[in-house]
C-alpha positions as a Markdown table, in Angstrom:
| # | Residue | x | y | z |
|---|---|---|---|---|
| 1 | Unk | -7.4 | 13.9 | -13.8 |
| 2 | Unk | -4.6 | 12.8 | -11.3 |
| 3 | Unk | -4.5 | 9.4 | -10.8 |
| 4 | Unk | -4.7 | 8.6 | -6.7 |
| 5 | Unk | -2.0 | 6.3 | -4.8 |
| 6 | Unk | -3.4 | 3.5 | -3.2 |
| 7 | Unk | -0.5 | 1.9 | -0.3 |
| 8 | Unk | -1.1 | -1.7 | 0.5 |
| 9 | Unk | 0.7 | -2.8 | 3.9 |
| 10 | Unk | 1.1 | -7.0 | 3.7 |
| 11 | Unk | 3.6 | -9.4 | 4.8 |
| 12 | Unk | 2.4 | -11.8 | 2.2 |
| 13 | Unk | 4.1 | -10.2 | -1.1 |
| 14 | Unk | 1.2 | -13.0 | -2.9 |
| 15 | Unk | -1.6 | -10.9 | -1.8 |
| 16 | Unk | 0.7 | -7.9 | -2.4 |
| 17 | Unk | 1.3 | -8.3 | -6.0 |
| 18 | Unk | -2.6 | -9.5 | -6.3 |
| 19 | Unk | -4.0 | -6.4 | -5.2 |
| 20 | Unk | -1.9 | -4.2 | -7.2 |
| 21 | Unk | -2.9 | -5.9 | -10.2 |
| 22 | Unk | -6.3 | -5.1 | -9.8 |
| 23 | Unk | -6.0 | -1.7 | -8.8 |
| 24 | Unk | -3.3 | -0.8 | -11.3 |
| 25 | Unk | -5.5 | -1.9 | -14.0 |
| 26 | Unk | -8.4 | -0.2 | -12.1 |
| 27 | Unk | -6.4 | 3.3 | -12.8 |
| 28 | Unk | -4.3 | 3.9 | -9.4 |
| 29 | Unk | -1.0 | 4.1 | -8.5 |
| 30 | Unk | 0.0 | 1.5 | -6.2 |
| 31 | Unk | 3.0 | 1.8 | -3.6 |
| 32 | Unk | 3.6 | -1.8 | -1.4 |
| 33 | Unk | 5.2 | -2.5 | 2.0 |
| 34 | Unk | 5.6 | -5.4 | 3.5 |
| 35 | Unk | 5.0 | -4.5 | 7.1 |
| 36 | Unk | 3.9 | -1.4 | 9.4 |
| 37 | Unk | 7.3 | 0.2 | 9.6 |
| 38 | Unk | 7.9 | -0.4 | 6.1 |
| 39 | Unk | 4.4 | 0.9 | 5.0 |
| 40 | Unk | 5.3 | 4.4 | 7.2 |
| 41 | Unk | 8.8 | 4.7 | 5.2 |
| 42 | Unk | 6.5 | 4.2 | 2.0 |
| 43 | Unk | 4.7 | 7.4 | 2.8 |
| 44 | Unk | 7.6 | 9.4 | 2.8 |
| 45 | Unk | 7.6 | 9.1 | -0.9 |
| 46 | Unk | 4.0 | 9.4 | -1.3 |
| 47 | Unk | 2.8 | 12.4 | -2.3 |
| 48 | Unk | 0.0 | 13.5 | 0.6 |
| 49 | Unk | -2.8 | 15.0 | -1.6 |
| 50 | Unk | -2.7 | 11.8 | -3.9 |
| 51 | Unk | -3.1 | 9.5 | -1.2 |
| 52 | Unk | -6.6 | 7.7 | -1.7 |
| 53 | Unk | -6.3 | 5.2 | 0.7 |
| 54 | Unk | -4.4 | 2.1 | 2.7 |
| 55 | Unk | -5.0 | -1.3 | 2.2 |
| 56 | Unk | -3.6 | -2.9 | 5.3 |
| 57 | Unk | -2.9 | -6.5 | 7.1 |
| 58 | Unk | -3.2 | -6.5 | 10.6 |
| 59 | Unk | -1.6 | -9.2 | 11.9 |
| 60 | Unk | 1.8 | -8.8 | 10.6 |
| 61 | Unk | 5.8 | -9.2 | 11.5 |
| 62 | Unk | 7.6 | -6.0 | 13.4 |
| 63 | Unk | 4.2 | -3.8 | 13.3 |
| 64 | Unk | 1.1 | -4.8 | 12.9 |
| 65 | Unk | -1.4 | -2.8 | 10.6 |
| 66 | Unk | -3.0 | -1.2 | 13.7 |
């Protein structure tokens, strides 16, 4: 079974680092950004087909999660 990527978009790298945690040890892979333009150059290098879901602020610096 492949494991599936899980991106979490966040200015707070806190919360970030939290969430990973408790997915990695939940069995995904788990890619971080720390705002909307960051989280769309973090899919560049995310493999489409593994993509399970995005975790995302809305409120955030430069682009918001919406």
């Amino acid at each position: 079974m492949v494991k599936k990527t899980i991106l979490i978009v966040d200015y707070s790298s806190t919360l970030r680092a939290s969430v990973e945690f408790t997915l990695a040890e939940a069995g995904y892979d788990v890619v971080q950004a720390g705002d909307g333009n960051e989280g769309l150059q973090a899919l560049d290098g995310v493999d489409k087909d593994q993509l399970g879901m995005i975790i995302t602020d809305i409120n955030m610096p430069n682009m918001d999660g919406i």
